[in-house]
Every structure is written in structure tokens, then in C-alpha cells.
C-alpha positions in Angstrom: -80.0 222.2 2.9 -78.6 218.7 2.9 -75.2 218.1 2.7 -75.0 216.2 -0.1 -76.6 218.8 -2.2 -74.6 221.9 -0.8 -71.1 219.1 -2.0 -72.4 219.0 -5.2 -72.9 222.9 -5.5 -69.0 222.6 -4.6 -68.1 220.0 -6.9 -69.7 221.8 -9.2 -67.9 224.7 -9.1 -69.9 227.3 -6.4 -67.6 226.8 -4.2 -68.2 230.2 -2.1 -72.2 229.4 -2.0 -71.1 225.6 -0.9 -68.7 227.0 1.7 -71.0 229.2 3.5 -73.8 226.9 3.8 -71.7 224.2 4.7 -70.2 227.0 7.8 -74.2 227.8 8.5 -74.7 224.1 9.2 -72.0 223.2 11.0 -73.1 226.2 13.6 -76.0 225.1 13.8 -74.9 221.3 14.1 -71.4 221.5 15.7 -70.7 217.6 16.3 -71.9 216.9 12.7 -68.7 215.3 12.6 -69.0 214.5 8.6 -69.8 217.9 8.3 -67.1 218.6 9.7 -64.9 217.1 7.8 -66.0 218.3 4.6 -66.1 222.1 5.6 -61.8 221.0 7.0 -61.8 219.6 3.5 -63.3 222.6 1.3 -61.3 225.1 3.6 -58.2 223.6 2.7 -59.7 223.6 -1.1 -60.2 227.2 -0.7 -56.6 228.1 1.2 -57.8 228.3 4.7 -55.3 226.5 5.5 -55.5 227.4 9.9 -59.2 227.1 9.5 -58.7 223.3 8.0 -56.1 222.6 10.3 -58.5 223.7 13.6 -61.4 221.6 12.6 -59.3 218.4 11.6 -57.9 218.7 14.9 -61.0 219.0 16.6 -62.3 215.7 14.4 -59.3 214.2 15.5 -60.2 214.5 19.4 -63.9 213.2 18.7 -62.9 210.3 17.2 -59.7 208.8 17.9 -60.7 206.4 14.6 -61.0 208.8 12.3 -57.8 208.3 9.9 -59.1 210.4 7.0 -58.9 214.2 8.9 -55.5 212.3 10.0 -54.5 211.6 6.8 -55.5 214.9 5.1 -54.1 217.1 8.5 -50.9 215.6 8.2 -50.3 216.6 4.5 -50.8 220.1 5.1 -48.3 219.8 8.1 -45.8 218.4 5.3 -46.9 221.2 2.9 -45.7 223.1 6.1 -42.3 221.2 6.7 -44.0 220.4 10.1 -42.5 217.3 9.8 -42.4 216.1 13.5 -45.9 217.1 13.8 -46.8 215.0 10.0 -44.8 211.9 11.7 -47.2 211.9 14.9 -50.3 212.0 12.5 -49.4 209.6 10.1 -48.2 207.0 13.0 -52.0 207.4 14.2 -53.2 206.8 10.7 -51.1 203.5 10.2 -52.2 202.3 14.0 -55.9 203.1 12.4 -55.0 201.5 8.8 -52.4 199.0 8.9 -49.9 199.2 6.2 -52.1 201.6 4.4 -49.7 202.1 1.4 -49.3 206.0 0.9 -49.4 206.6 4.3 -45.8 204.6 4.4 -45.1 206.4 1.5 -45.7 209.5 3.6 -44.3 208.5 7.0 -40.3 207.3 4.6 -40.9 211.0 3.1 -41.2 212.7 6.6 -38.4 210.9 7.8 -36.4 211.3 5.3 -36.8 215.2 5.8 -36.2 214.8 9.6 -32.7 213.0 8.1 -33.9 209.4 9.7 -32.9 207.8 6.7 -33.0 203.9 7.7 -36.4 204.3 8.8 -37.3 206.0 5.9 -35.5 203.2 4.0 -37.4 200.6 5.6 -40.9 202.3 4.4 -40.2 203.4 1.2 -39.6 199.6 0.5 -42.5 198.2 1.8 -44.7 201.3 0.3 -42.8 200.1 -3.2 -43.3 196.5 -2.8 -47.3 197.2 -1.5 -47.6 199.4 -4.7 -44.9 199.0 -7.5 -46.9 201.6 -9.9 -46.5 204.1 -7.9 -44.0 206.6 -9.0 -44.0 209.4 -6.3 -43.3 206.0 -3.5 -40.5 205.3 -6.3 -39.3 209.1 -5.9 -38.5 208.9 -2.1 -37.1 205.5 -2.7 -35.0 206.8 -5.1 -34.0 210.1 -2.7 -33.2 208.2 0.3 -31.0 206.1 -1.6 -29.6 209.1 -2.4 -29.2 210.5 1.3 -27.3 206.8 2.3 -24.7 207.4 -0.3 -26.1 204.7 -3.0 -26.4 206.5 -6.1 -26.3 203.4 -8.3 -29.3 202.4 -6.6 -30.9 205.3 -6.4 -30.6 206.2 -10.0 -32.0 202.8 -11.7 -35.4 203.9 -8.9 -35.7 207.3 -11.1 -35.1 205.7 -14.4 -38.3 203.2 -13.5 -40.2 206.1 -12.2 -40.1 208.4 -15.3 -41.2 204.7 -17.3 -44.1 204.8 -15.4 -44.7 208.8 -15.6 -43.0 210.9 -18.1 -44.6 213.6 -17.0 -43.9 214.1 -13.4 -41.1 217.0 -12.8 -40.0 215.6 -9.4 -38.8 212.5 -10.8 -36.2 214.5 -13.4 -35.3 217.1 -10.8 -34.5 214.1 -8.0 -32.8 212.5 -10.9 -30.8 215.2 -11.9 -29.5 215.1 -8.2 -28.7 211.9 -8.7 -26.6 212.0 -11.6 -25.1 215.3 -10.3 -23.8 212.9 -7.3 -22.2 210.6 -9.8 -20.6 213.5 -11.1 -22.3 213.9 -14.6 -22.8 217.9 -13.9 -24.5 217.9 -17.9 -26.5 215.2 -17.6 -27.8 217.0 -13.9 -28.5 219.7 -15.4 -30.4 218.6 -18.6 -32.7 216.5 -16.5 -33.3 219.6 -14.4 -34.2 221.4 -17.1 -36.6 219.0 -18.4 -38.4 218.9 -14.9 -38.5 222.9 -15.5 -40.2 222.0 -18.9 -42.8 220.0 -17.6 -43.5 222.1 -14.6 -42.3 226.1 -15.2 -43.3 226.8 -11.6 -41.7 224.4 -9.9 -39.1 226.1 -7.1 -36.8 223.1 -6.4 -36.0 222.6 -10.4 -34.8 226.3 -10.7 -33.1 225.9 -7.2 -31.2 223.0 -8.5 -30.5 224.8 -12.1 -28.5 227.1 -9.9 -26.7 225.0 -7.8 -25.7 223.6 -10.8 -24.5 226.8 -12.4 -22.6 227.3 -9.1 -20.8 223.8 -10.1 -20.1 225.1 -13.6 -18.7 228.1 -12.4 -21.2 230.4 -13.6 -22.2 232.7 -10.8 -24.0 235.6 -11.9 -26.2 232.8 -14.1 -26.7 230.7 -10.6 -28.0 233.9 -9.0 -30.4 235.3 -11.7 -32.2 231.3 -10.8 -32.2 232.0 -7.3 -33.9 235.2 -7.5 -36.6 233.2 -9.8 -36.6 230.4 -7.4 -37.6 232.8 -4.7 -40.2 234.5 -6.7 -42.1 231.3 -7.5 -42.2 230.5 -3.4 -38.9 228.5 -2.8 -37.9 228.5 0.9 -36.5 231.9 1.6 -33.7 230.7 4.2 -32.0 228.6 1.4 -32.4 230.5 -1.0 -30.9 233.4 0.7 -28.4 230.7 2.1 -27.6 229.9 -2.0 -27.3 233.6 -3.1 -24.4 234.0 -0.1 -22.3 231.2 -1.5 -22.8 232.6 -5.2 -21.0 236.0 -3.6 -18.6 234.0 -1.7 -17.5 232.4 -4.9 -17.1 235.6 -6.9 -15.0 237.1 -3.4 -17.8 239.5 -2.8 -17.8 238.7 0.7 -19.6 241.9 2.1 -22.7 240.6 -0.1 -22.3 237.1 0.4 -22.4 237.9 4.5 -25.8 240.1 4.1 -27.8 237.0 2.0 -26.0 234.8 5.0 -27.5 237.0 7.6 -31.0 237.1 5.8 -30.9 233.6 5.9 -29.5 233.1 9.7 -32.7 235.3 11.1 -34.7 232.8 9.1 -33.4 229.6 10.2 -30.5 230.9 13.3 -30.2 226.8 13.3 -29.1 225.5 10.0 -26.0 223.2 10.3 -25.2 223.8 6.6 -25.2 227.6 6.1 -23.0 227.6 9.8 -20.3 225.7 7.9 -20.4 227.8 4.8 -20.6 230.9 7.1 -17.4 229.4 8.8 -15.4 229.1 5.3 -16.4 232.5 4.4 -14.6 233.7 7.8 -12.2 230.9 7.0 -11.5 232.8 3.5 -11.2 236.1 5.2 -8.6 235.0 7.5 -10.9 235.5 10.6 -10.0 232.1 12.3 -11.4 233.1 15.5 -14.8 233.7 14.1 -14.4 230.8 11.9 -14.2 228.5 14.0 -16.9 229.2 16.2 -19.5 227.5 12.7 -17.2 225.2 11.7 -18.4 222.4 14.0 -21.3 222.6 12.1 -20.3 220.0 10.0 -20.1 217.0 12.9 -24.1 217.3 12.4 -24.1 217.2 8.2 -25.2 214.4 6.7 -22.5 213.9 4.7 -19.7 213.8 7.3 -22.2 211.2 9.4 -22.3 209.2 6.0 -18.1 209.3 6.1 -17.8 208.5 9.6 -19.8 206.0 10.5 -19.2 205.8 14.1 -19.8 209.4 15.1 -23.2 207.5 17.1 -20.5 206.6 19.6 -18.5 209.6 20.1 -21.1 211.7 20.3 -21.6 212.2 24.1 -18.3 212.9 24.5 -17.7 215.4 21.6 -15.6 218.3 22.7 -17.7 221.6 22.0 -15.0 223.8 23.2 -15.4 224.0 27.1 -11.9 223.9 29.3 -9.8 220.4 28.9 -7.6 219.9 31.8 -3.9 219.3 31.0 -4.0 215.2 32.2 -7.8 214.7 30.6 -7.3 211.7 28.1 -8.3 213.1 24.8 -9.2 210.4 21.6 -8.5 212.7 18.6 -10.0 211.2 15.6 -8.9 211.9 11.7 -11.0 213.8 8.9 -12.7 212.8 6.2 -10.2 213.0 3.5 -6.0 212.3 3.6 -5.9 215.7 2.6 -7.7 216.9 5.5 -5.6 214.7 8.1 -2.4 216.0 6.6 -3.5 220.1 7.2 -5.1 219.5 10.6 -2.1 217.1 11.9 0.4 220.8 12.1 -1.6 221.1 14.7 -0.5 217.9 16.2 2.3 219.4 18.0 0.8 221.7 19.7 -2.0 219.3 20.8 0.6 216.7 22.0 2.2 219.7 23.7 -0.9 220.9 25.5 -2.4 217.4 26.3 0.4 214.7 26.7 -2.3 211.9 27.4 -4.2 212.4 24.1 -4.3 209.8 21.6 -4.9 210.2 17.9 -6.4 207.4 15.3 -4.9 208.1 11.6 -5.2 206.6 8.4 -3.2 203.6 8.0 -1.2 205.0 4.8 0.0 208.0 7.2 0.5 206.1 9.8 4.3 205.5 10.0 5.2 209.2 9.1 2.9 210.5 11.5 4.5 208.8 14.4 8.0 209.6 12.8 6.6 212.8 13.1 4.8 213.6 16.1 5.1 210.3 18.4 6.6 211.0 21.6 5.2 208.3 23.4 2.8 206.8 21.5 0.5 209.3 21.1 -0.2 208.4 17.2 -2.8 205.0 16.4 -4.2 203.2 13.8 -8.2 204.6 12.7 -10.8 202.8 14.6 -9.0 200.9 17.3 -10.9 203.2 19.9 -13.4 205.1 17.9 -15.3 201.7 16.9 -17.0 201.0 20.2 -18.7 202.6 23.1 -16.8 200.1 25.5 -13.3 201.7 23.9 -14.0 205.0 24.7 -14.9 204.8 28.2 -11.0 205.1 28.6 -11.2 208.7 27.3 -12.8 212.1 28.7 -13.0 214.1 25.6 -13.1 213.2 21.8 -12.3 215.8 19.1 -12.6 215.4 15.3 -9.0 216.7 14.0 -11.0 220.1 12.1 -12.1 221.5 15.5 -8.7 221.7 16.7 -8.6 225.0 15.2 -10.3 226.6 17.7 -7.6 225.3 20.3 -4.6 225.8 18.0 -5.3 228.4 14.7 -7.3 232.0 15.9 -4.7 234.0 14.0 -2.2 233.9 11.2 0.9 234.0 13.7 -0.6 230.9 15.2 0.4 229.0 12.0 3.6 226.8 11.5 6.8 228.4 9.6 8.1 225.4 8.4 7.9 221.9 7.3 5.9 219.6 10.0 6.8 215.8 8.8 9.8 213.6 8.0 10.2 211.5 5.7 12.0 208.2 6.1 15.6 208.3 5.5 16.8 205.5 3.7 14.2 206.2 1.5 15.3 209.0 0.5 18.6 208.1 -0.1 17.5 204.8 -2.2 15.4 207.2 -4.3 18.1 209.8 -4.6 20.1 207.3 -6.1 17.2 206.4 -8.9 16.5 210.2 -9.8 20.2 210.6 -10.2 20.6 208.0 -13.3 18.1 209.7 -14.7 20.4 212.6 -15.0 22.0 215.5 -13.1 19.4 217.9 -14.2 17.0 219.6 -11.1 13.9 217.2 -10.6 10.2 218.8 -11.2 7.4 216.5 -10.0 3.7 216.6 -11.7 0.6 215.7 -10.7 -2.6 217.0 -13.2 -5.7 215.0 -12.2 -8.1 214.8 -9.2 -10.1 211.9 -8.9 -13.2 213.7 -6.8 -16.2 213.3 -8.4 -18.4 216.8 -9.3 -15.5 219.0 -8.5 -12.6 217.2 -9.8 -12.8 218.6 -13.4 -12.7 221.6 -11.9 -9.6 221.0 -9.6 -7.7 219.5 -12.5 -6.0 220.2 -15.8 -5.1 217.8 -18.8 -1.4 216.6 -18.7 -1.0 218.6 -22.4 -2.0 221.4 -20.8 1.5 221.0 -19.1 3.7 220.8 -22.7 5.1 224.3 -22.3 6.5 223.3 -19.4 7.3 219.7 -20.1 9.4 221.2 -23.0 11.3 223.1 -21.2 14.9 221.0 -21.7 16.9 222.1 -18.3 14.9 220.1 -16.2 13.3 216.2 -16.1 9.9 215.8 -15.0 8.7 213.4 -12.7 5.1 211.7 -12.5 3.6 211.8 -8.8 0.2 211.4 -10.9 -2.3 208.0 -9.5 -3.9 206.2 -11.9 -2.8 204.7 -14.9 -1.2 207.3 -17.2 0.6 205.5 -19.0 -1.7 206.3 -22.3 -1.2 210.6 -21.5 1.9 210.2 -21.2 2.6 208.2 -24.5 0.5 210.4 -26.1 3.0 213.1 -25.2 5.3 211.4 -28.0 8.9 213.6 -27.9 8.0 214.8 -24.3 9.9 212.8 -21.6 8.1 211.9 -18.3 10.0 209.6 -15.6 7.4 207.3 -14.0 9.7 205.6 -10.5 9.1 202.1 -10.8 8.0 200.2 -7.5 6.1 203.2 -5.7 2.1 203.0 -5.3 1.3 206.1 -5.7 -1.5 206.3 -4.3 -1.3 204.0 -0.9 2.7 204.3 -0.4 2.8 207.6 1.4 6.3 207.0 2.5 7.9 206.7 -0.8 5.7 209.2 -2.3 7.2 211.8 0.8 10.8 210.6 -0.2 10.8 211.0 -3.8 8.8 214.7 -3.2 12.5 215.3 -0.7 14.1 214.4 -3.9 12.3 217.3 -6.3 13.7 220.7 -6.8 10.3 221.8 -7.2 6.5 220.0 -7.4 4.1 221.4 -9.5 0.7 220.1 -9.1 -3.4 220.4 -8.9 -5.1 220.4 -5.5 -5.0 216.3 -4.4 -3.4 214.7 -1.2 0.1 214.7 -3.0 0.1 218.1 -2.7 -1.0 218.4 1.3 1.7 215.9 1.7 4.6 218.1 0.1 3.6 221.1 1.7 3.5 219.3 5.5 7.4 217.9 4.1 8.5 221.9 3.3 9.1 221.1 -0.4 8.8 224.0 -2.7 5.4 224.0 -4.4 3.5 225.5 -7.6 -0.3 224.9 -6.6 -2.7 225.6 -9.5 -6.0 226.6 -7.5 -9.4 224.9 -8.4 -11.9 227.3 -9.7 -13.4 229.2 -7.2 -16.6 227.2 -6.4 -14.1 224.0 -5.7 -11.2 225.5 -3.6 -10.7 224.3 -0.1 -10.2 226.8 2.6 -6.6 225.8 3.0 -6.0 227.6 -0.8 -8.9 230.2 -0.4 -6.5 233.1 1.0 -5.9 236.5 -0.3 -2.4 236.4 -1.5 -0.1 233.5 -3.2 0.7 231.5 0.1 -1.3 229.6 2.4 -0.4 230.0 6.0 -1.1 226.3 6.1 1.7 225.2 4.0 4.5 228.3 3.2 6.4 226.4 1.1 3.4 226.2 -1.5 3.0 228.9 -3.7 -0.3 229.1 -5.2 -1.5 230.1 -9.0 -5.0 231.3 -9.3 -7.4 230.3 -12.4 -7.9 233.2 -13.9 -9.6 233.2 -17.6 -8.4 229.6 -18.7 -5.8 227.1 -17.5 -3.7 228.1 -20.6 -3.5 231.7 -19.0 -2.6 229.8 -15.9 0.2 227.7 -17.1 1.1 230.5 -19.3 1.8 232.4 -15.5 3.6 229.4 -13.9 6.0 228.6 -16.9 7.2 232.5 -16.5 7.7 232.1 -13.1 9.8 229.1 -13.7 11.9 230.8 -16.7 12.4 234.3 -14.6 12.4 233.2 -10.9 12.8 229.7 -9.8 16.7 228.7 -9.1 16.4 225.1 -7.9 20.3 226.0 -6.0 18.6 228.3 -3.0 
């Protein structure tokens, strides 16, 4: 039959018939190459996906100019997440059709999956600019802004792309993770539900419902999605992956290490389930098993996206083999200040162990640091090594501070006692002198806001939360809060809160240590102010973040963290009234600010 006539039968709907006269001719004509191509084409129709994929591949080695079989082989290797196999296709295809517009759409997509996001950048562009109509090229735009950190951008490409089709799920799901990235967790999840609306089916819009119910704190909700996310054919490894952190968060850590195991025989080599399986050890006080994941996080994108020059360290990354005592060692500081303040108490030990090692910290911590820990000059400014190749030819081995703990923290008897910086003297003595016309009355410090985006509503409180405390009349109350507050704290009217003039409080570090010497007690949210009084010894009331935004270093069992034992932590239990409700009893019946 001719072959035009059996792709009619097809088109028409006999698809069977079609097929298997199509499969007749073909053995009877085996180089038909056009054939061919259309039985590849109606296998892949029909869900034969290996049968498509074998004779696109044997089109593709008769004619090296055949871009179509290209083109349709390497979407099914995307369908696949064969995306190194895709990336060699659609390379042929563009060498065959130059600048052949979805085919750069394509080729940004598989690279942004293989996390090459400036070469994915660099095609989305032109795949945009060759085609401005077209809103899936505007999608992968719009994500790989996403993966480079620029959510501003990012989120005026979604905006355009739901213009141009209102009905296309992805481009609500994709800009739900936008807006969850600029910390709008409502606004995330209403566009996630809308992709849901338009498309019930669709895996990645359920997925994203539940990480989103993770955010809000509503675990048993996030794993009911989950379980429908897997049903409708979402990725099993992540899924599994998701449902482990949804235990972790409700401290069912038995169940939350089977759905991590289901997912490690799935995929032994995700970088992201590692770390999370390393703060699930981390949160069962298991440091030596920790530790063994939590270099997982040197390969995430997000710590790449935070330290830029990890492309030049990265041949001489320390993975945990033997250092010689006189190897010269470039230890370079964490993402956050709250990070470099927890992973310094292991400073000493370091300078200890390895005289010759040098450490780059942030310039705010700088001078206490070397108060601190300098013997001889062991403590630098960030980036005067770590920003060239050439620089670090002077060292053998570079650590990021986190890994330390492998050297320095395998069990809870390795941890320090006591206080591990110093503040500046005089300091304290010129701000002694300030707190002490305010009145003889012990000193409580406050701090009730984080700044992070996504999780800081969850890590902070309001500062009229704080009124039954702030009325307490035995005691003055000191703000350590950054930011303006000046409007909470007029709006507190009767309530007295002494702001001390002349200290940044968020860059000056060394005041912000010596008026934290002056307190009798601090009583705060999770932020850097609070690392840096528990590193100074100063007695602490932490309220924890909710469960699905606490940092190891507060995720323990009991009410003190073995990295800072002059903190004493308050868990959030049913509200933060309960919480404060707990603290303000604590303060009536047990704190004496004389011991």
C-alpha cells in the first residue's frame, strides 16, 4: 500500500491497521528511510517509546542530515531526563539548522537541567529574541533566571508568558516558584493552585503544593500531595526524598530515614537528599554519620550561587583524606554570619592541629575573630586568597568552615563548654557606663525579627508578642533588633524600650558583642545576634523557628545546644503566645540575673 495512504489511515484514526502496514513495508523495504521515520514517529504516537528510539537512531546513522529523527529523538531523551544524551542531539540538529529556534529553546532547557545555567542563559535569550510569542521559550527564560538568583527578572518573564497563554499550567507553577523565592509563600501557592486548575494531572504543581505546605508548616497536608504527586507519575526519588523531610519536620525520624532510603537506592547520587540526610543525623546527634553527607552542599546550587569563587577552590577541596600537621590550609567562611560564628568554635582546635592554616572571615567579624583566635595571624579578610587561582597556589588544602566538623565535632563531648570570643574591652566599659544611666535595674536585650526571606516569618515573632514580658517592671529592656523599629516600638506607647544610640546594629559586631557583655539576660529569635551571644557565653532565651525553619544548631532534643550552652532554647509549640507564655514563667520563677 502506499505510504501516503496507510498515514492517512493513521491520521485518521486506525492507528493499529496504519502501524502494522507501515512495520510490513518497512521489512520489506528496510532503507525506506522516510518510512522509516514515520513508523519512529507513529511508535512514539503509540508508546513504543524503545522501538521509536532504535529506528531514529538507525535514521540518524544513514543520514548524518537528517535533523527531524534528531529533533524528535532528542525530545523523548528529555521526556527521559537523558539530558546529556538530548544535548548531543540537539547540538547535531543546530549544526544541521542554524539557529533553528525551538531547538535553542531545547538545548537552554537541557542545560538548565544539567545546572549549566549561563549557557542555558545565553539560549533562552536568543530562542526569546528569534521568537517573542513563544511562551514555553519565555518559561525557561524565566526558570533560569530563577536558577542565577534573579527573581525580579525572572518573575516579569512569567507575568508576559501567562499574557500570551493563560492557559498553560507550567507558566503558573514556574511562577509560583518564583514568587515563593521572593518570599510571598500565598501568592506561591495560589499560582500553584491555579496551574493545578488548568491541568489536574500535572505532577510538578502538586509537588510544589506540598513543598509549599512544608513552608507553612503543615506536614501531614504536604504529605497527603506527595502521595498524589506520585500517583499521577512524579519522579519517585524526589518524591520519596520530599516525604523524608515531611517526617523529619514532625521528629519522626525512623520514617523520615525509610522514605530517605527509598529515595537513595533510586538516585545513591543526589547532592540535595545527602545534605538533608546529613541534618537528619545532625538532629539526632549522630555527628559522625552527619558529617559524612554534609559536604553535599559544596555541589548545591545554591551555595555555588553564594560563593562565587568555589570554580577556584575546587581542585583543592579537602574531602576528608589525612592533612599533615605543616600542610598550609586556606579555610574559607560560610554562607551566612550565623554560620561563621557556629563553625569558628572550631577555630581553636583547627589553629591547634594546623598552625600554618589561614582563615578568610567576614569583614564585620573580623576584628573579634583575631581578638579571639589570632595567634599569629592566622585570621584574614574574605577573598584576599580565595579570589584567584594564582592566590591559592600558596596553599595545599582548602576547607569550607562546615566541613570542619568531620575534623573537630563526631560527638557531643567534642563540643566547647564555654564562651569562645572576646569582646573588646573598652567597649564594654564605655557601654557599661550608658546602660547604667539608664538605671540600676538587670539589663534584658530583644531582638523579634528575622529578615530571611520564605522562612523568616516563621523564625520571627511581633514585638507585642513580647508585652508580657516588656511589662514586667524589675527589669529595662534593651533593643539589639536591625532595622528601623522605631514605629513598633512607639506603638508600644507605656512600654519602655532603650534603643543605644551610635551602634549599627547590624554591621558593628564589636559593639553589638559589648553591649550583649552588658545584659543580664538576651532574649531573642534565631538571627546572627543570637550566634554572636552564644559564641560571647551570655545567658540566652532562644525562641526556636518552627520546625521546617530550624537550623541544626537549635534542632536538638533537649533545651541546650551543644553549640552554644549558654543559650537556652524555647520550642514553638501551639502558638508563639504559648511560647512567650513559657519564657515569661521562666523569667518570674527561675532567672536570678546575680548568679
Amino acid at each position: 500500500m502506499n505510504i501516503n495512504k496507510i498515514l492517512d489511515k493513521f491520521q485518521k484514526g486506525e492507528k493499529e491497521l496504519a502501524y502494522n502496514l507501515l512495520n510490513q513495508h518497512i521489512i520489506k523495504e528496510p532503507n525506506d528511510l522516510i518510512a522509516l521515520y514515520n513508523f519512529a514517529y507513529m511508535s512514539e504516537i503509540l508508546n513504543f517509546q524503545e522501538i521509536a528510539i532504535k529506528k531514529y537512531l538507525y535514521i540518524n546513522k544513514k543520514d548524518i542530515k537528517n535533523w527531524k529523527s534528531r529533533f524528535n529523538l532528542y525530545l523523548i531523551f528529555i521526556k527521559k531526563k537523558k539530558f546529556k544524551e538530548a544535548l548531543k542531539l540537539i547540538n547535531q540538529v543546530l549544526k544541521i539548522q542554524t539557529n533553528y529556534q525551538p531547538a535553542l529553546r531545547d538545548r537552554a532547557l537541557t542545560n538548565y537541567k544539567l545546572g549549566k545555567y549561563n549557557e542555558a542563559l545565553k539560549d533562552a535569550l536568543n530562542s526569546v529574541n528569534l521568537n517573542n510569542k513563544d511562551y514555553i521559550a519565555l518559561n525557561v527564560l524565566g526558570i533560569t533566571y530563577g536558577a542565577l538568583n534573579e527573581n525580579l527578572k525572572a518573575k516579569e518573564i512569567f507575568i508576559k508568558a501567562i499574557k500570551l497563554n493563560g492557559s498553560y499550567a507550567p507558566s503558573y507553577n514556574n511562577f509560583g516558584n518564583c514568587i515563593l523565592n521572593l518570599g510571598d509563600v500565598d501568592l506561591a501557592l495560589s499560582n500553584c493552585l491555579k496551574s493545578l486548575k488548568i491541568d489536574p494531572e500535572f505532577e510538578e504543581a502538586i509537588n510544589n503544593i506540598a513543598n509549599i505546605f512544608l513552608i507553612k508548616g503543615k506536614y501531614k497536608e504536604a504529605i497527603d500531595y506527595y502521595w498524589n504527586a506520585l500517583r499521577k507519575g512524579a519522579d519517585e526519588a524526589t518524591i520519596y526524598y520530599n516525604i523524608g523531610v515531611a517526617y523529619t519536620f514532625l521528629k519522626k525520624f525512623e520514617k523520615a530515614e525509610k522514605y530517605y532510603n527509598k529515595s537513595f537506592k533510586i538516585n545513591p547520587d543526589d547532592e540535595i537528599l545527602k545534605k538533608n540526610y546529613s541534618i537528619l543525623y545532625l538532629a539526632k546527634q549522630e555527628y559522625k554519620k552527619a558529617w559524612q553527607y554534609y559536604d553535599a552542599r559544596l555541589n548545591l546550587n545554591d551555595f555555588v550561587q553564594k560563593n562565587k569563587n568555589i570554580s577556584f577552590t575546587i581542585d583543592k577541596i579537602w574531602h576528608g583524606e589525612k592533612i599533615l600537621k605543616n600542610e598550609k590550609l586556606l579555610i574559607i567562611k560560610e554562607q551566612g554570619i550565623g554560620d561563621e560564628i557556629v563553625f569558628s568554635s572550631m577555630y581553636p582546635d583547627l589553629i591547634k592541629a594546623f598552625p600554618n592554616c589561614k582563615i578568610e572571615t567576614e569583614k564585620r567579624l573580623l576584628s573579634i575573630f583575631q581578638r579571639s583566635f589570632d595567634k599569629n595571624n592566622n585570621i584574614i579578610p574574605y577573598l584576599k586568597f580565595s579570589n584567584s587561582r594564582e592566590h591559592l597556589k600558596e596553599f595545599n588544602k582548602v576547607i569550607y568552615a562546615g566541613s570542619l566538623g568531620k575534623m573537630f565535632r563526631n560527638n557531643l563531648s567534642d563540643f566547647p563548654k564555654s564562651k569562645f570570643l572576646n569582646a573588646d574591652i573598652n567597649k564594654i566599659k564605655t557601654i557599661r557606663k550608658q546602660l547604667s544611666a539608664i538605671s540600676k535595674k538587670p539589663k534584658i536585650g530583644i531582638t523579634w525579627e528575622s529578615k530571611r526571606k520564605i522562612y523568616g516569618q516563621d523564625k520571627s515573632i511581633t514585638l507585642n508578642l513580647l508585652k508580657p514580658i516588656l511589662n514586667l517592671k524589675t527589669f529595662d529592656f534593651i533593643n539589639l533588633q536591625y532595622g528601623d523599629t522605631s514605629k513598633e516600638i512607639k506603638d508600644l506607647k507605656k512600654l519602655k524600650i532603650h534603643t543605644i544610640k551610635n551602634i549599627d546594629l547590624y554591621n558593628d559586631f564589636e559593639s553589638i558583642a559589648a553591649l550583649l557583655l552588658n545584659l543580664d539576660l538576651f532574649i531573642t529569635i534565631s538571627n546572627s545576634t543570637a550566634h554572636l551571644a552564644g559564641a560571647l557565653g551570655v545567658p540566652t532565651f532562644l525562641i526556636k523557628p518552627k520546625n521546617h525553619s530550624v537550623f541544626f544548631y537549635w534542632n536538638v532534643p533537649g533545651d541546650i545546644s551543644p553549640w552554644y550552652p549558654s543559650i537556652k532554647l524555647f520550642q514553638y509549640n501551639t502558638s508563639w503566645e504559648e511560647t512567650i507564655d513559657i519564657i515569661l514563667k521562666e523569667l518570674v520563677d527561675n532567672f536570678n540575673p546575680n548568679l
